[in-house]
C-alpha atoms as one frame of an Amber mdcrd trajectory, in Angstrom:
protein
  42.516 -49.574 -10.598  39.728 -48.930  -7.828  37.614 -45.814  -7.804  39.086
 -44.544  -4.863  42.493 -44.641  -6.554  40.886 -43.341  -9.612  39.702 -40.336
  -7.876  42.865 -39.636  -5.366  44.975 -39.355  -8.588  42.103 -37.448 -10.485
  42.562 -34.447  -7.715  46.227 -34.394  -7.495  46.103 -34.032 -11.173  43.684
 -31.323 -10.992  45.216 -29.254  -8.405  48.864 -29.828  -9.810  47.047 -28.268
 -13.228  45.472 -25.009 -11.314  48.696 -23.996 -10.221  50.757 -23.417 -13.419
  54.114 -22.952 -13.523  55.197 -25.759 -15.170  52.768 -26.763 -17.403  54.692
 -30.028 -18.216  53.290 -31.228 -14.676  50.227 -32.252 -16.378  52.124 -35.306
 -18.127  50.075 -37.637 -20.159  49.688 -39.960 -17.456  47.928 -37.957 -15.350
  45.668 -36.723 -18.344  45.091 -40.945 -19.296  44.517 -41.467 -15.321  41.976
 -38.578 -15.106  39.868 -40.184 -18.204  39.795 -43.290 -17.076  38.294 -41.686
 -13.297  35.805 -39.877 -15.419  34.791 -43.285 -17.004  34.465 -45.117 -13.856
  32.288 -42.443 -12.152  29.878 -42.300 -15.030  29.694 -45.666 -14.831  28.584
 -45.584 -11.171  24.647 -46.430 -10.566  23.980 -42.727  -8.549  25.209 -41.662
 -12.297  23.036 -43.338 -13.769  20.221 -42.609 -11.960  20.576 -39.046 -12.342
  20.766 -38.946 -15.907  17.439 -40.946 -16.022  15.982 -38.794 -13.221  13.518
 -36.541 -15.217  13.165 -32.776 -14.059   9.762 -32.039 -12.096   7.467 -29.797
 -14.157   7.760 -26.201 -12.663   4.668 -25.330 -10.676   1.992 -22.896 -12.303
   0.371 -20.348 -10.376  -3.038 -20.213 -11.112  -4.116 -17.406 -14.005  -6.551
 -15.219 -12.763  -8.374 -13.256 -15.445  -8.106  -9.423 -14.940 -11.668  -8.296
 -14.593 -12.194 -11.259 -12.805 -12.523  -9.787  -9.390 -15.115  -7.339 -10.217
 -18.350  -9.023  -9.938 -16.924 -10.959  -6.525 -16.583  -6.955  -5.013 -19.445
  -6.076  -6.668 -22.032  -8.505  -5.129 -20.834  -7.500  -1.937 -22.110  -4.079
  -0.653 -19.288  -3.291   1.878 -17.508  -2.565  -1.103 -19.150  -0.260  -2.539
 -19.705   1.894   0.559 -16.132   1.683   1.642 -14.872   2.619  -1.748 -17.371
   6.083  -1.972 -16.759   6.687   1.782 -13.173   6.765   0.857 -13.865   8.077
  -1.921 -15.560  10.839  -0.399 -12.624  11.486   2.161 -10.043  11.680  -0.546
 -12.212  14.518  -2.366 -11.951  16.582   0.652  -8.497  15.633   1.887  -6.847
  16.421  -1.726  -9.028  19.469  -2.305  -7.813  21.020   1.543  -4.099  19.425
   0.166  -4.085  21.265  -2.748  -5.799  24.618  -1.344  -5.426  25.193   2.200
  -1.390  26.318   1.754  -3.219  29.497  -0.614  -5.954  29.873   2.638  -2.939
  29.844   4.832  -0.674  32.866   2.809  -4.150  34.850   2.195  -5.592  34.509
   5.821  -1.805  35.142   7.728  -0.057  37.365   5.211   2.453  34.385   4.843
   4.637  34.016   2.176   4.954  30.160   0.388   8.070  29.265   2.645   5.979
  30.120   5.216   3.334  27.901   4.272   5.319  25.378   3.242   7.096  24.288
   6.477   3.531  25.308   8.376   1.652  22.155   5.738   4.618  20.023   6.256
   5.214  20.504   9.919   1.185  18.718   9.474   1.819  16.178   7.201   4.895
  14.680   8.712   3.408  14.414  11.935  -0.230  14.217  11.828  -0.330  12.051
   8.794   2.497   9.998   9.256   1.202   8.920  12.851  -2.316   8.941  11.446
  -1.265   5.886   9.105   0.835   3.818  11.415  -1.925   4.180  14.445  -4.883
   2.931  12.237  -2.928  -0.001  11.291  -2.138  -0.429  14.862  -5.313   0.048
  16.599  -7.423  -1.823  13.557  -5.783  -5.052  13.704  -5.642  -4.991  17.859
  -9.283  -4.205  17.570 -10.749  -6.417  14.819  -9.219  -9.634  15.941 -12.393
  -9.902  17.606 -14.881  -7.968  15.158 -13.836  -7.254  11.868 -16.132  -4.652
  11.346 -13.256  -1.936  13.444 -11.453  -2.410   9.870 -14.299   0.512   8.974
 -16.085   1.616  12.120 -12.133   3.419  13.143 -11.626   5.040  10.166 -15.737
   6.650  10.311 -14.529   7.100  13.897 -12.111   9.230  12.354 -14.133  11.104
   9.999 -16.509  12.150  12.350 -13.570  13.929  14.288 -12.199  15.520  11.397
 -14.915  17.381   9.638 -15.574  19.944  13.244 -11.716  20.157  13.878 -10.589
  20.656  10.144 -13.069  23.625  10.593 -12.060  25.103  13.623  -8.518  25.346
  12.569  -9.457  26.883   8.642 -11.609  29.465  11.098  -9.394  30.795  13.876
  -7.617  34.049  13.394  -4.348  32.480  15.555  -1.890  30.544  13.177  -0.987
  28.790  16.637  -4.075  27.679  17.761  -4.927  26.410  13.959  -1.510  24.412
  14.082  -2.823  22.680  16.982  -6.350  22.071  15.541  -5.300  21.521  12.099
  -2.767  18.597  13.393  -5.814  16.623  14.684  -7.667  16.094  11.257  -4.031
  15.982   9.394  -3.565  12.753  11.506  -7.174  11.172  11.608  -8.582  11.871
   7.723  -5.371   9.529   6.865  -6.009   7.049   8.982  -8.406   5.034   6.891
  -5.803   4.040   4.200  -4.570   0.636   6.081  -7.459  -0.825   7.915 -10.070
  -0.266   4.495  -7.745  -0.905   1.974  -7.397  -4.005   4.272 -10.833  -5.097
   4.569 -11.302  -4.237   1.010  -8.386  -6.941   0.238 -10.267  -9.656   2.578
 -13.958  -9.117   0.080 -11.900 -11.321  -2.459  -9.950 -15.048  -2.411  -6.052
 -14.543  -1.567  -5.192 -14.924  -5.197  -7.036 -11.721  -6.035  -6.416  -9.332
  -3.064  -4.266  -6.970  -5.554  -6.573  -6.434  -8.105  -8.916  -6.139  -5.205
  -7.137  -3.202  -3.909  -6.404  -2.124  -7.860 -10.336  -1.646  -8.088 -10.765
   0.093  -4.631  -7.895   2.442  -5.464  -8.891   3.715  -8.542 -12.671   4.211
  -7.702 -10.819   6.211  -4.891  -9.109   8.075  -6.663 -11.493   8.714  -9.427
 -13.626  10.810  -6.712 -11.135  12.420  -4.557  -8.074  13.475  -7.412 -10.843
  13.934 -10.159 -13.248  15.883  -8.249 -11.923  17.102  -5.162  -9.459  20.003
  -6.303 -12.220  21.460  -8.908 -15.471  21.387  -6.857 -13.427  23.274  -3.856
 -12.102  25.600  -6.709 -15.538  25.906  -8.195 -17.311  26.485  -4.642 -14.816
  29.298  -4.222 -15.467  31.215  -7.506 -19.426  30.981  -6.986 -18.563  32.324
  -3.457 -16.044  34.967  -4.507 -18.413  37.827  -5.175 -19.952  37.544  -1.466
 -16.341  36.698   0.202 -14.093  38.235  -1.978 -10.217  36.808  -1.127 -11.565
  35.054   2.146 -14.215  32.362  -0.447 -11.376  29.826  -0.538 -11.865  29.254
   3.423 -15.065  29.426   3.301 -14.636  26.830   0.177 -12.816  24.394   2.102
 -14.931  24.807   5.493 -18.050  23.633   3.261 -15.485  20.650   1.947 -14.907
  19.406   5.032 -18.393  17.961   5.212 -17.490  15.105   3.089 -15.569  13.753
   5.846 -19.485  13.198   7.424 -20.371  11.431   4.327 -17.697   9.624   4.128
 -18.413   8.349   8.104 -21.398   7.767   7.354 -21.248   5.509   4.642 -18.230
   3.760   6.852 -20.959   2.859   9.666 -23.444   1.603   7.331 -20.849  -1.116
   5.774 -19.728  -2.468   8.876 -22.708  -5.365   8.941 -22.155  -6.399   5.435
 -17.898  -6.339   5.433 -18.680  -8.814   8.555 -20.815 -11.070   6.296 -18.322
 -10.483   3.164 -15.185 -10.921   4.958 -13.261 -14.178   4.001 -10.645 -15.465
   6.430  -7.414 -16.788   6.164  -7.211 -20.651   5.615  -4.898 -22.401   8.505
């Protein structure tokens, strides 16, 4: 019997088989006929070779030790500035987050609905467009210099701090939509282009913890300081301002943002020295 007879009966028997009814179709014969086919393949020298064909080890990524990126971001001072001048940033921007909506019922006799939709009116378009455009205008920018990754974002900061306080001072909840979108948009817009550079201070294999580091020196400063010190400012101010030391509170806040920008334009020379590129 040839193979290729072998293996014409073997599927007739098989398909006769997967289609019951009667079960006496699968006769002995066919049963003898498909052992034999199953003998003759293994026999075969593709077979053979594939039961002597050893599996390939699995590959291994490379086991990076979790502190390990530390002293690489460390040595480099870019990192340090860009993670206080964010830093910095995110002490004002969740300290006006957390207290501006209370500035907002005191100053306009609002109620919280009131508030509510005013804030997220702000945050859904300021800060939404705020992220995308850094990303945007950073990476059209610093194909050329990477030093944009930082100098936008202090860019930013340096617009924020006078419009946040325009809009906390003016007596016309209009007028302080308008100025209040501005900085809602541009104190945001850090978040992709420094997180970025912050990612390109370390070897591809360590860009998360990278950003792991930068985040939680970021939010160290601007969740575990920023809500208090506004809320401490305000009580030390209360007896002078009475209701109206909250404003007066987060106007003196907003000039972090100027710290923050300034810190951002003193690490653009080093992130150009510390930045490593992408291998082709």
């Amino acid at each position: 019997m040839t193979i290729h007879t072998a293996v014409r009966r073997l599927i007739a028997m098989t398909v006769r088989c997967s289609y019951p009814p009667p079960l006496a179709t699968c006769t002995p014969n066919a049963t003898k006929t498909a052992s034999v086919a199953a003998a003759i393949m293994n026999a075969s020298p593709a077979a053979q070779r594939c039961r002597n064909q050893k599996p390939a080890p699995a590959a291994t990524a490379e086991r990076v030790p979790l502190l390990a990126v530390f002293p690489i971001l460390a040595a480099k001072p870019a990192f340090w500035l860009m993670a206080f001048g964010a830093g910095f940033s995110s002490l004002a921007g969740y300290g006006l987050a957390l207290w501006v909506p209370k500035i907002l019922m005191v100053r306009y006799d609002w109620g919280l609905i009131t508030a509510g939709q005013f804030m997220g009116s702000l945050l859904l378009i300021g800060g939404a467009g705020g992220v995308f455009m850094g990303g945007v205008l950073a990476d059209r920018l610093g194909k050329g210099d990477r030093g944009w990754y930082v100098k936008l974002p202090a860019f930013a900061w340096l617009i924020t701090a006078p419009t946040f306080a325009i809009g906390l001072a003016t007596p016309s909840p209009t007028l302080a939509w308008i100025c209040l979108l501005i900085p809602n948009g541009l104190n945001i817009l850090w978040l992709g282009p420094i997180t970025t550079a912050v990612q390109h201070l370390a070897p591809p294999h360590m860009r998360a913890s990278a950003s792991g580091t930068f985040l939680l020196i970021n939010n160290l400063v601007g969740l575990g300081i920023g809500p208090w010190l506004l809320g401490a400012i305000s009580v030390a101010l209360k007896a002078q301002y009475g209701d109206d030391s909250l404003r007066y509170a987060a106007i003196i806040g907003v000039g972090f943002y100027l710290l923050a920008a300034v810190l951002g334009l003193l690490a653009v020379k080093s992130l150009r020295r510390g930045w490593i590129e992408e291998r082709a």
